[in-house]
RONU-885826 format. One record per residue (C-alpha): residue in three letters; x, y, z. Coordinates in pm, whole numbers, padded with zeros to 5 digits, always signed. Example, Ala and Ser with C-alpha at 12.3 -4.5 7.8 and 13.67 -1.06 7.14 Angstrom:
# RONU-885826
Ala+01230-00450+00780/Ser+01367-00106+00714/
This chain:
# RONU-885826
Unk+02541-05475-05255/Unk+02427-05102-05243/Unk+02635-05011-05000/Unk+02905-05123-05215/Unk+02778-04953-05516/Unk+02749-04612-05295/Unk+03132-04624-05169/Unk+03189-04756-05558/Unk+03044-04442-05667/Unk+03200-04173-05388/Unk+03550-04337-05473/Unk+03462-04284-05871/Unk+03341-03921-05797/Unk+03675-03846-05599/Unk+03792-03571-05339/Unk+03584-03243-05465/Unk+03199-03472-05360/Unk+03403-03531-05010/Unk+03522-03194-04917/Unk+03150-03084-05052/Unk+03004-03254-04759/Unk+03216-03188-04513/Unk+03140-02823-04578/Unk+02787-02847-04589/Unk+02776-03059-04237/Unk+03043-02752-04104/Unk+02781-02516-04210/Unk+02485-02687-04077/Unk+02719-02727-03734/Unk+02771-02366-03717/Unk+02403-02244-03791/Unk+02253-02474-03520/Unk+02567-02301-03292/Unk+02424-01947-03385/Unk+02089-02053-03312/Unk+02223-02183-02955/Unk+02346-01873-02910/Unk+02044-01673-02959/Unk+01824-01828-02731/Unk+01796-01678-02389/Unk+01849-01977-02202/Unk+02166-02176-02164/Unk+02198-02497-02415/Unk+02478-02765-02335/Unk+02590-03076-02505/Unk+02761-03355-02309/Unk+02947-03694-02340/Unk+03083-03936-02108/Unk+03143-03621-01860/Unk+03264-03340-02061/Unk+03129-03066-02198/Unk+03103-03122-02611/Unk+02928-02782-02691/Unk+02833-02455-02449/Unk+02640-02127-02557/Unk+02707-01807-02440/Unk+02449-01809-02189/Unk+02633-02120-02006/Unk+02974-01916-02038/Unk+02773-01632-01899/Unk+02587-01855-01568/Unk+02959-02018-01493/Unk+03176-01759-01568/Unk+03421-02000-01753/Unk+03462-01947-02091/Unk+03411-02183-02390/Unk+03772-02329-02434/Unk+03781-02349-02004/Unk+03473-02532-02024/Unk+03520-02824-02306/Unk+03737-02910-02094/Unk+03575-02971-01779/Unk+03314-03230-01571/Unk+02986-03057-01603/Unk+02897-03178-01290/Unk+03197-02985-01122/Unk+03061-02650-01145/Unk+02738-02825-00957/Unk+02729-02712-00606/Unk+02897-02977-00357/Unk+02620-03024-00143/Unk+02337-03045-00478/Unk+02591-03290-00698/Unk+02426-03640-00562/Unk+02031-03476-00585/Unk+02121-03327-00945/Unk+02242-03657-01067/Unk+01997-03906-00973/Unk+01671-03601-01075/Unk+01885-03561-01460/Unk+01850-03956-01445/Unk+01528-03979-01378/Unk+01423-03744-01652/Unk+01669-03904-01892/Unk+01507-04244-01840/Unk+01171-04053-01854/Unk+01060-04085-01505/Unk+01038-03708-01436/Unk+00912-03458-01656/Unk+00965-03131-01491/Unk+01239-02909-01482/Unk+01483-02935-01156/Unk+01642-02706-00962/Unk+02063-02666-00792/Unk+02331-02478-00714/Unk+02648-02399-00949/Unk+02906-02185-00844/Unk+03107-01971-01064/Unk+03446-01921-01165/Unk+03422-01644-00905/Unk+03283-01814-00660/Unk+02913-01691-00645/Unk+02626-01924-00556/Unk+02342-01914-00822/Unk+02041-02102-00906/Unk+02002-02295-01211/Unk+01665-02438-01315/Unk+01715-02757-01573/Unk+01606-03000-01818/Unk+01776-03309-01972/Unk+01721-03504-02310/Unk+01881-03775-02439/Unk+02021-03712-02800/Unk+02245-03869-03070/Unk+02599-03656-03072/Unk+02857-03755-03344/Unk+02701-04106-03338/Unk+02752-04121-02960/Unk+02504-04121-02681/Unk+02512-03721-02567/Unk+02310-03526-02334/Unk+02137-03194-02420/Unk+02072-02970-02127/Unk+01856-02641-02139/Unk+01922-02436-01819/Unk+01780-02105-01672/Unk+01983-01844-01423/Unk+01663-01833-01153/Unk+01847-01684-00917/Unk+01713-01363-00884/Unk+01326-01579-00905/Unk+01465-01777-00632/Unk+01580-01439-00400/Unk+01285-01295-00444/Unk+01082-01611-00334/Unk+01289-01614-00049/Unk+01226-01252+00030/Unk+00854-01306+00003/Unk+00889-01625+00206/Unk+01066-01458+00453/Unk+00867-01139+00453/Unk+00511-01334+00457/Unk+00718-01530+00757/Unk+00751-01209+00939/Unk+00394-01052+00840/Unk+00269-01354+01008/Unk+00493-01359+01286/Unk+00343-00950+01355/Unk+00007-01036+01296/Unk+00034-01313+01596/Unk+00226-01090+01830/Unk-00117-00850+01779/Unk-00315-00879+02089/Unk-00569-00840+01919/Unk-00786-01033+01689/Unk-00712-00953+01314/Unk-00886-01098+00998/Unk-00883-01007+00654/Unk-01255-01048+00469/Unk-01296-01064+00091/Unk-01679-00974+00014/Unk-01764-01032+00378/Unk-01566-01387+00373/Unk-01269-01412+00620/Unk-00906-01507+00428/Unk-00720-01489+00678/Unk-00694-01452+01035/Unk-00441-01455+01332/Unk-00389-01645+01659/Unk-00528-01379+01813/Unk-00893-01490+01730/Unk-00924-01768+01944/Unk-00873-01543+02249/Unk-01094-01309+02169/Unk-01346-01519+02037/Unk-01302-01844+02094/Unk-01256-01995+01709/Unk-00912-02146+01566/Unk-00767-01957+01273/Unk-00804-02283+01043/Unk-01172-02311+01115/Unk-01271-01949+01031/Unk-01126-01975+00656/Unk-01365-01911+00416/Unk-01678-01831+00663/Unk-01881-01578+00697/Unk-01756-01254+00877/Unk-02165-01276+01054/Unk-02047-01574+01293/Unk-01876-01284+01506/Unk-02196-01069+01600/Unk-02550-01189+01776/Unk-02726-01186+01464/Unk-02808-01143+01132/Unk-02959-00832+01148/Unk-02718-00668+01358/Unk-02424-00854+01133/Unk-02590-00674+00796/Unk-02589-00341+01010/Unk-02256-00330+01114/Unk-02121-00437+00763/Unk-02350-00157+00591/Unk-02229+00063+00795/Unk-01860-00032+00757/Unk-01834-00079+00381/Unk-02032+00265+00323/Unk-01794+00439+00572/Unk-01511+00306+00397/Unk-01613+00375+00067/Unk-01520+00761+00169/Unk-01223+00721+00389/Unk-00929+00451+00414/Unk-00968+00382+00835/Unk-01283+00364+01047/Unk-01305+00267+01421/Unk-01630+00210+01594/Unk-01754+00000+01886/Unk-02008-00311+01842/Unk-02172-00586+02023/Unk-01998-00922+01909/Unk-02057-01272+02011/Unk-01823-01563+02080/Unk-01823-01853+02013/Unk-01903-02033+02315/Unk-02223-01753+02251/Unk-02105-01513+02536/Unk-02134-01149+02431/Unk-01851-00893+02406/Unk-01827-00527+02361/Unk-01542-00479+02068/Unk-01371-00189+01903/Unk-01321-00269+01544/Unk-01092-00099+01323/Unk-01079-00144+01000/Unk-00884-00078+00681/Unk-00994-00090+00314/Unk-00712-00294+00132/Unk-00588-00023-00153/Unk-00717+00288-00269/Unk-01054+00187-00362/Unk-01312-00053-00233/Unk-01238-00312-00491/Unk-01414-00671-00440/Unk-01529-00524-00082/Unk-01165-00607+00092/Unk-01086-00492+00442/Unk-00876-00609+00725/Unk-01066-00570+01045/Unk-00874-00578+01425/Unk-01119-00644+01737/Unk-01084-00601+02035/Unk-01229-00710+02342/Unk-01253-00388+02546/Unk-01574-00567+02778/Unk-01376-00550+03114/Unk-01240-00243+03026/Unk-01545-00054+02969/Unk-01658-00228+03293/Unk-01398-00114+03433/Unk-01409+00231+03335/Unk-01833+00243+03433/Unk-01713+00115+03808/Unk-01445+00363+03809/Unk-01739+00648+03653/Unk-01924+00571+03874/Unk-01712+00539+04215/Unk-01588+00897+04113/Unk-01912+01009+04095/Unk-01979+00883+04444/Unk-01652+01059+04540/Unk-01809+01392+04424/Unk-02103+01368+04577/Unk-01975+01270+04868/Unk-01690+01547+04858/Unk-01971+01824+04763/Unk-02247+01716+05098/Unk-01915+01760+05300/Unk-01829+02056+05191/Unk-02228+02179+05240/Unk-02198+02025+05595/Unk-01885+02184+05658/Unk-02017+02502+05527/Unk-02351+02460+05727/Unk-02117+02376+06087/Unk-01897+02716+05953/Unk-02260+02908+05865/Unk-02396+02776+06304/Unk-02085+02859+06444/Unk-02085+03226+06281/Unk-02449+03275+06352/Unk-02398+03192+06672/Unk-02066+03341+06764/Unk-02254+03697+06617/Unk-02574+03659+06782/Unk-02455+03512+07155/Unk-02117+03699+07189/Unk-02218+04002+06952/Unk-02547+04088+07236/Unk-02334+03998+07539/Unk-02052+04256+07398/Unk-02336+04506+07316/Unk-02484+04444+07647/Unk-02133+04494+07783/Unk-02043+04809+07617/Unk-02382+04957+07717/Unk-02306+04921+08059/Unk-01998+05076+08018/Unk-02131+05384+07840/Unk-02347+05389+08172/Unk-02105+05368+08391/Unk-01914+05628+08278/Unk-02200+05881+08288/Unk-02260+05785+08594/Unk-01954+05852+08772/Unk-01805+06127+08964/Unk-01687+06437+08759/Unk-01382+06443+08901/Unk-01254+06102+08880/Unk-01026+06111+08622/Unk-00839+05779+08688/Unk-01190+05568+08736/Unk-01285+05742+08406/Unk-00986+05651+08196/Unk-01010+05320+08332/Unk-01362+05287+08177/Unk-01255+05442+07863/Unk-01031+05180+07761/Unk-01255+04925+07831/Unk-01509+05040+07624/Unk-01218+05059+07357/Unk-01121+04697+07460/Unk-01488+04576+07415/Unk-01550+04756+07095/Unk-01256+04587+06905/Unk-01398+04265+07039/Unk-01699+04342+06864/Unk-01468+04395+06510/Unk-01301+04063+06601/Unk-01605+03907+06620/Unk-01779+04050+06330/Unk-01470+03922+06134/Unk-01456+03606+06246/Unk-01805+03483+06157/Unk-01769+03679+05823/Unk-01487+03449+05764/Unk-01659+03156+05872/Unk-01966+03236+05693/Unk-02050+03564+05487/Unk-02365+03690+05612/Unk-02439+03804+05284/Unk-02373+03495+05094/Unk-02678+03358+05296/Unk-02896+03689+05301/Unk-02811+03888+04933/Unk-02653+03620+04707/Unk-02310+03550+04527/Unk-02284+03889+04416/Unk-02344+04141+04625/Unk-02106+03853+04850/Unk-01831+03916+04639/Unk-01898+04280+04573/Unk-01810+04310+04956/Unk-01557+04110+04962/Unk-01398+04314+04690/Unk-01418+04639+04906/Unk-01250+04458+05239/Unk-00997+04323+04987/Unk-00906+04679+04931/Unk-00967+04840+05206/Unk-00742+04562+05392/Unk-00442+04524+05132/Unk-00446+04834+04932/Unk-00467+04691+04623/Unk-00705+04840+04373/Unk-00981+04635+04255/Unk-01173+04667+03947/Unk-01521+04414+03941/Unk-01769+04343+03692/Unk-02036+04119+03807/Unk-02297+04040+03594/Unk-02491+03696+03722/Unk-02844+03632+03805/Unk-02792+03535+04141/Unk-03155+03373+04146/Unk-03026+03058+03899/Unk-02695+02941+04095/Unk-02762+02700+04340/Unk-02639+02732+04657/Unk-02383+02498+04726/Unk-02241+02580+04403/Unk-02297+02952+04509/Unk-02047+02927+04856/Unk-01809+02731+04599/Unk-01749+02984+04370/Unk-01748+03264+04634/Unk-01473+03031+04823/Unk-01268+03003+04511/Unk-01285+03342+04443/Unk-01161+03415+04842/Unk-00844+03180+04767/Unk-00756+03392+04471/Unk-00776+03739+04653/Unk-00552+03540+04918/Unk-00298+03396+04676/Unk-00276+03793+04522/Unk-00195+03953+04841/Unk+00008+03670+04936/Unk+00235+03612+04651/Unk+00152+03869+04337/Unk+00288+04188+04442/Unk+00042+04365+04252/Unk-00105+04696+04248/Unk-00406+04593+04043/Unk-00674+04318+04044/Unk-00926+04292+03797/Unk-01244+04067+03839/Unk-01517+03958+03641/Unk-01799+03735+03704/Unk-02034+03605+03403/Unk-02298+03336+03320/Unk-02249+03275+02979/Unk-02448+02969+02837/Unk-02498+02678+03070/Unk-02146+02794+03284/Unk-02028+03011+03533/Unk-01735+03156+03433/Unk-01504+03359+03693/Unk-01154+03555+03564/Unk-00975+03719+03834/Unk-00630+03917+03692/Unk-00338+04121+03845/Unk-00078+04298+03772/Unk+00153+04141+03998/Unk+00511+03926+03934/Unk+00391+03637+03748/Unk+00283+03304+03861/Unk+00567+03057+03755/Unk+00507+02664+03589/Unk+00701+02510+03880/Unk+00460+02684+04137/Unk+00133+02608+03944/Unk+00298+02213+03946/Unk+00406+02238+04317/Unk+00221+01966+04511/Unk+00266+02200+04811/Unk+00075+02515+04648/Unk-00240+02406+04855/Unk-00399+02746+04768/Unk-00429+02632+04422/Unk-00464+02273+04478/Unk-00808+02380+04730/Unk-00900+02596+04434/Unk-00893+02284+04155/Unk-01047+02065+04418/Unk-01329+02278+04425/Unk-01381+02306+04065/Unk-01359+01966+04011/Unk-01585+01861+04236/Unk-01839+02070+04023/Unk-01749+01924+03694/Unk-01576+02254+03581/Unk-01215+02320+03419/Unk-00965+02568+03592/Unk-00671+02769+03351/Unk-00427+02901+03587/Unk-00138+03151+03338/Unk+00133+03378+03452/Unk+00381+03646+03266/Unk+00727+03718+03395/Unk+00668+04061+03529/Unk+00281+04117+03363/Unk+00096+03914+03639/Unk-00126+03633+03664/Unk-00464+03506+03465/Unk-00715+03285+03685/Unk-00998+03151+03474/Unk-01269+02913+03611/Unk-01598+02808+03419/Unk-01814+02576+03612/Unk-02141+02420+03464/Unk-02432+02553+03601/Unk-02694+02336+03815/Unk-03052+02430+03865/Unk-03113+02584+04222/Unk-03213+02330+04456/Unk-03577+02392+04596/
């Protein structure tokens, strides 16, 4: 009956109440289409598969525009491979089984892939059953995810190619670690999360050490590497170096990454090695004292044995030849160049046991050794020779002493040999707790190929020595301004 009366009146009020309406519901139509429009996500109304209404920000994710769309399937701008999974999730939510937003692929007028992140309601449309969708372009969300995903994928794929045991601690608790850990210390990644950084050293004490002394270090500088005791797991010890990094520009929340690594066998390796070099030094220096003892019997006895018979010899001579007949002239010239003979026998043999063994090495010290060795240079060679000596001879042990002296003999040897020089200077100092030797000439130039040449032996004997001392050797040449020898060898006390 009222619904009679209403149509009763309408028809009594005529055409002007109708087109009244009809403006008022166009008005209402187009406000709720400008508020679609100002939202920043992308509002759609559908029915029985078509699009009823799109905003701009739909025309904008698909590329179609709002006439090319009305037209169309919304589900045909769905990816191919994301149409069945976007159904039956919009279904679900529709029917009120899901209640978050879900997630496909459309692709564009153009062709372009993006992301689209979704919800569904169902809704009264023109007094038909409608959907309203509210989508989001997540596109660029979802590349960066993947970015991070990937680049997290390939931080951890580093941090378990590192030999080395790496762990990240947050106020002394480990957050992370790699694969690394277990070889080093024995513990799966999984089971250090969230532990205490302590379970790696022998104790408590030494565990509040080590981190005191980390986190103050690092409260200065970004980096710090040191070497500690740790202990594994299976409660064998290790010697590690640790190096660690604070995590940004400040110490905030105490966070560091820390690498160890297990350098046990290395340092063992390194003491064996220490020490079989040492042994090698030793070694190499009694066998150059016994070699210079043999040298030191052999000239001793070459001057005293052959040196008296020679003296004997050439005092017979001089005998002889008073004691023979004035008038004998061949008998006499005969003895006269024996006596020669015999008296450069006596030069030859003074020579050779100053080569094998300077007298006054033994008898007046390194430098009145040198000092004559200087003046033969010369005298032999030509060369001028300009020496300052200036060591208490009393300090220098002796071993070290013949050393020195015999490095100092190569040099003179490798000058006349190869220099061509016209000058040689020479100093000798003890300066601090080293020996220090320069010997300089004026010759051609010593050249980086002949310094390198495996067959130099001169200077190879020369480094040989040096080394077997402990000391450093600096061998320069100049094209044309000569060559620089400098030698510094630590002093050791004189042997009683």
């Amino acid at each position: 009956m009222k619904k009679k009366l209403a149509q009763t009146l309408l028809t009594s009020r005529g055409g002007p109440e109708r087109k009244r309406l009809n403006a008022s519901a166009a008005a209402e139509t187009e406000l709720y289409k400008t508020l679609a429009n100002n939202l920043q996500v992308g509002v759609y109304i559908a029915v029985n598969k078509r699009f009823q209404f799109v905003n701009l920000h739909i025309q904008e994710y698909t590329g179609y525009a709002e006439a090319e769309l009305l037209e169309m399937d919304p589900l045909s701008v769905v990816h191919p491979d994301d149409r069945v999974t976007a159904v039956s999730e919009a279904v679900d939510m529709l029917k009120g089984r899901r209640l978050t937003p879900f997630e496909y692929r459309l692709i564009t007028k153009e062709g372009r892939v993006k992301w689209i992140m979704e919800t569904v309601t169902p809704i009264i449309f023109k007094r038909r059953k409608a959907v309203l969708g509210n989508s989001m372009d997540i596109t660029e969300h979802k590349v960066a995810k993947e970015s991070l995903q990937e680049l997290d994928a390939l931080k951890s794929s580093i941090l378990d190619a590192i030999p080395q045991a790496v762990v990240g601690l947050e106020d002394r608790r480990i957050n992370f670690a790699n694969t690394a850990v277990e070889e080093v210390f024995g513990w799966r990644p999984e089971e250090l999360i969230g532990k205490s950084v302590t379970l790696f050293y022998r104790n408590e004490k030494e565990a509040e050490e080590i981190g005191r002394y980390f986190y103050s270090t690092l409260e200065h500088q970004r980096t710090f590497v040191a070497e500690f005791n740790c202990r594994r797991k299976d409660g064998r010890d290790i010697l590690c170096r640790m190096r660690s990094a604070r995590i940004g520009d400040a110490l905030k929340q105490r966070r560091i990454v820390i690498t160890y690594e297990d350098i046990t066998e290395q340092r063992r390796a390194e003491e064996e090695l220490a020490n079989s070099r040492e042994q090698l030094r030793e070694l190499s220096i009694y066998l150059q004292s016994v070699r210079e003892k043999e040298s030191t019997r052999i000239a001793r006895e070459i001057h005293d044995e052959l040196g008296q018979s020679l003296t004997a010899l050439q005092m017979d001579l001089a005998w002889l030849g008073s004691s023979m007949p004035p008038g004998d002239l061949s008998l006499a010239g005969k003895v006269q160049r024996m006596r020669n003979l015999v008296d450069r026998t006596i030069d030859s043999v003074h020579r050779i046991s100053t080569e094998l063994r300077p007298i006054l090495l033994d008898d007046l010290g390194l430098t009145a050794a040198m000092e004559w060795q200087v003046g033969e240079f010369q005298g032999r060679t030509g060369v001028q020779c300009e020496a300052r000596l200036d060591c208490n001879d009393g300090s220098v042990d002796k071993d070290q002493a013949t050393a020195l002296f015999r490095i100092f003999q190569e040099t003179l040897t490798n000058v006349a040999r190869h220099s061509g020089a016209t000058l040689v200077r020479v100093s000798l100092v003890r300066k601090g707790g080293s020996l220090r030797l320069e010997v300089t000439d004026n010759g051609r130039g010593i050249t980086r190929e002949e310094i390198d040449n495996p067959k130099s032996f001169g200077i190879i004997g020369i480094r040989e020595r040096v080394n077997l001392w402990g000391g450093r050797v600096s061998i320069t040449g100049k094209p044309r301004k000569g060559t620089t020898i400098r030698v510094r060898i630590p002093v050791r006390d004189r042997r009683r």
